[in-house]
Phi, psi and omega in degrees: 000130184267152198247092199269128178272102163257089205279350180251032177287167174253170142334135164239130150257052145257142186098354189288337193298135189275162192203079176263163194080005190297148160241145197228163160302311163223134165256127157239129181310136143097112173215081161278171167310292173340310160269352165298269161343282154004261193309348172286277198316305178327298183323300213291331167254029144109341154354032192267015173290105202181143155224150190242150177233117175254142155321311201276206184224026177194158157321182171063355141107221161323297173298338145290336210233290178296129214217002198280105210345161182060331209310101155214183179260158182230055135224163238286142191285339193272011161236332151314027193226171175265153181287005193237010202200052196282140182243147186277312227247020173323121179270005197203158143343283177239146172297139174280143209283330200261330181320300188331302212288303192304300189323313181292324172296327183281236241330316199288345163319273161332309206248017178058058168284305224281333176303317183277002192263165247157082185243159180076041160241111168235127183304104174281308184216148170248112164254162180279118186262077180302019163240295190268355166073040189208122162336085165287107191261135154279027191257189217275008216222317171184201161237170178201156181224137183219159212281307183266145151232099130316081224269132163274028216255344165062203201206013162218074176235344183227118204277159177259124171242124224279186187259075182263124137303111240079321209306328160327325216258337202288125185293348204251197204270143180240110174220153171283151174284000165279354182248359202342102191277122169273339137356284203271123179249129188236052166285115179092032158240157184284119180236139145262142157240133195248103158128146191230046194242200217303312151324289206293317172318314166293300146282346179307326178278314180299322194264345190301334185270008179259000183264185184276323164197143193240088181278128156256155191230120201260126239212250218230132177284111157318142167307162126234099183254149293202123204264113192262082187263111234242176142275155185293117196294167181274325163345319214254336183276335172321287210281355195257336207264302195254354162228126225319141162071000179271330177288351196273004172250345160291302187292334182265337163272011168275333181286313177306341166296314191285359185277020166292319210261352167310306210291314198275330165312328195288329176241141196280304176349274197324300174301351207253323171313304172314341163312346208247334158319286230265341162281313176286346157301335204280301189312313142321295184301324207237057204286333178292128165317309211255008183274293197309294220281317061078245249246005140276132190286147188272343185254162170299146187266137195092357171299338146240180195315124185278129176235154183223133164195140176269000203234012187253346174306305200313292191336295202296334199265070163230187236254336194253038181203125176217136189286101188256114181269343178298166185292179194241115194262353158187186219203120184253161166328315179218040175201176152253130210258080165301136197293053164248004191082017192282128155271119179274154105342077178211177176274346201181114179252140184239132210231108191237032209271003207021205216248118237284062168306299217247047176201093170312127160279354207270344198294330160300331194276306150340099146253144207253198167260176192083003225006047152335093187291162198264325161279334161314304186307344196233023169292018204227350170124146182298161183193169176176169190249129177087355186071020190236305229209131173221161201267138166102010162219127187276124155075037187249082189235126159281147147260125159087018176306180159317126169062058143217021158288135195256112177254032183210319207241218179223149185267037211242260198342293196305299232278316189290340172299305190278349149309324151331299187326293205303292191284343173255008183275299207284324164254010149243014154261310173329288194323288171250038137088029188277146193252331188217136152171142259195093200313145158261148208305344177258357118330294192280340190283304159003292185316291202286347175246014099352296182293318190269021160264321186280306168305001177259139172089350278217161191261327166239051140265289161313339189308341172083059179202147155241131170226175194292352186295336190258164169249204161314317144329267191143013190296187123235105198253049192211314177296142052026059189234063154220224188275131175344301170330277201301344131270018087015286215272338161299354195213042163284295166218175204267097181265117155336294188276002159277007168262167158248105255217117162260126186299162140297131147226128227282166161326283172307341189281300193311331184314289174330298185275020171247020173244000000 
């Protein structure tokens, strides 16, 4: 199916109009890839009591809201994508942030999404009803009660912002890059950017040649290895438009080529050989010794997130950019202060510290029963079964849950197994006339003490780095660590008996048995 991409469309306000008290079958959080997919699949399997809820006033999720110079992605666009829903008209290798938001306004298009959306519906609270067995929704738009809840919200949606002392106080423009002020201009200014991961990798190159100086302040040195992103030949859109089975043999030979990089993500040895790619780009790039030593990572690669570029080695060594490794020991009205006491001087701190992985924020909103918040439940660290499902909330599905984060693929491939997961949960409660169900907690534990076995020894658990994968515990409740297949094939289908499962119960009945 050909995909026409209009990446410059404006907002719809269709669907904005609120329509409270409505019941719904299914509610979805979020139209992200993660809620976007959903309300497609719903349609497709005849599904339409559904509503989708948004915050924003448009589709994309991440790819709406990250808006920051440079912003794309780095994996391949024909996997990065829905498999149901392949576009021809890739112009590159990997997408660019505004392609991306358009392929999702176009998907929401096509397949006739925009009736069910619901946007500047920002979810406050989702509660549990144990009497009537239903989601009680609460936003800012109305209230609605619907039988499912689906939360899209994914786990790079809210930026982490860090605990600087001053920084409140700081007199010059402050943004986070998930926030990006396109306002604010910043030709001939001093900027700091504070952080040096995957975001920052990206503008750091784009805004360094207008600004006057640019101090980074560097933490922990990134893996980087060398992005190879070419454009799409017209040759190559010919064969994508007109011949049969070919992106669907482009996208299945890239996933399958990374389920390669599981096996080597997987082992610290293996990784650390491999290691030797992304140390000779550092080497090529970096001909000063003590600049390259600065900028070589102490841990093993992928232990944190592995990154690609060709332009930020290039960026930091040009004359108005200087890389700072000591810590930041406060923020003055106008300047940043490093603990060696250097105080720098600037106008506009740019905040590239990312996002709250491993603390859902939507996880306060959850109230489950008995009223238990879904962050109570995980106050010992998040966990769920299937990466999906968490015991003690009925009628509950994450997308994009605990453990389904990818540090070799695309995270398309997770979202769409659970929805499958999602859609045969939804035609075996039809099937047997289920009002609920509710993972049982030794099911889910079952799971998770599987996962952290398979996660011991792992490059990213053993790699000798702290990353956002881990949590306060010292857990990893955010990897995914094997192979694609095999959560596929874990969440193909929806096994009854790991749940606890509640009958309908009809109006008349409940009366009757409340007398």
């Amino acid at each position: 199916m050909t995909s026409a991409v209009h990446p410059t469309a404006g907002p719809s306000d269709v669907g904005a109009t609120p329509t409270p008290g409505r019941d719904l079958r299914v509610a979805v959080i979020g139209s992200g890839f993660s809620g976007l997919g959903t309300a497609i699949q719903l349609l497709r399997s005849g599904i339409d009591d559904f509503l989708v809820f948004e915050r924003a006033d448009e589709v994309g999720g991440t790819w709406r809201d990250n808006t920051y110079p440079g912003c794309a992605c780095d994996v391949m666009s024909h996997l990065y994508s829905f498999s149901f829903a392949r576009n021809p008209e890739w112009k590159s290798t990997f997408g660019k942030q505004e392609e991306l938001q358009g392929y999702l306004r176009d998907c929401a298009d096509r397949f006739g999404v925009r009736p069910h959306l619901r946007f500047r519906h920002e979810l406050t609270e989702a509660r549990w009803d144990e009497d009537t067995r239903r989601w009680q929704l609460s936003t800012t738009g109305g209230d609605y009660t619907a039988q499912v809840l689906v939360t899209g919200t994914g786990y790079l949606s809210d930026p982490a912002v860090p605990d600087i002392p001053g920084l409140a106080d700081f007199q010059g423009t402050v943004f986070h890059s998930s926030r990006w002020n396109h306002d604010h201009d910043l030709s001939g200014r001093r900027v700091a950017v504070i952080g040096t991961g995957a975001s920052a990798i990206q503008f750091v190159p784009a805004i360094q040649p207008e600004v006057g100086q640019l101090d980074l302040y560097q933490r922990t040195p990134p893996w980087i290895g060398p992005k190879n992103d070419k454009p799409t030949s017209a040759l190559q859109t010919r064969m994508l438009r007109s011949v049969p089975g070919y992106q669907r043999f482009r996208r299945n030979f890239n996933m399958w080529g990374r389920e390669i990089l599981a096996f080597v993500m997987s082992r610290p040895k293996v990784a650390g050989k491999m290691q030797k790619m992304a140390s000779d780009h550092l080497t090529k790039s970096v001909p000063d010794p003590e600049l390259r030593a600065r900028l070589t990572p102490d841990y093993v690669m992928a232990c944190k997130r592995l990154l690609f570029s060709n332009t930020y080695y290039p960026a930091i060594q040009q004359p108005n950019v200087d890389l700072v490794t000591d810590g930041i020991e406060r923020v003055t009205a106008t300047s940043v202060v490093s603990s060696d006491g250097t105080e720098r001087p600037v106008d506009t701190i740019v905040l590239g510290t990312g996002f709250e992985a491993v603390r859902r924020p939507i996880a306060s909103r959850v109230i489950g029963p008995g009223g238990v918040s879904l962050d109570e439940a995980w106050s010992k660290g998040m966990a769920a079964h299937r990466g999906t499902t968490v015991a003690g909330f009925p009628n509950l599905f994450m997308l994009l849950g605990p453990n389904t984060t990818l540090g070799h693929s695309s995270q398309v491939v997770m979202i769409e197994a659970q929805i499958t997961y999602v859609l045969d949960a939804l035609r075996r409660m039809d099937d047997r006339g289920l009002s609920s169900v509710e993972v049982r907690a030794e099911a889910q534990n079952a799971y998770n003490e599987a996962l952290d076995k398979r996660l011991d020894g792992t490059v990213w658990n053993a790699g000798n780095c702290r990353s956002w994968y881990l949590d306060e515990h010292g857990r990893n409740p955010s990897i995914w660590p094997t192979y694609t297949w095999r959560f596929r094939r874990a969440t193909a289908r929806f096994d009854l008996a790991e749940y606890r499962l509640a009958t309908t119960v009809r109006p008349r009945e409940r009366a009757t048995a409340g007398r």
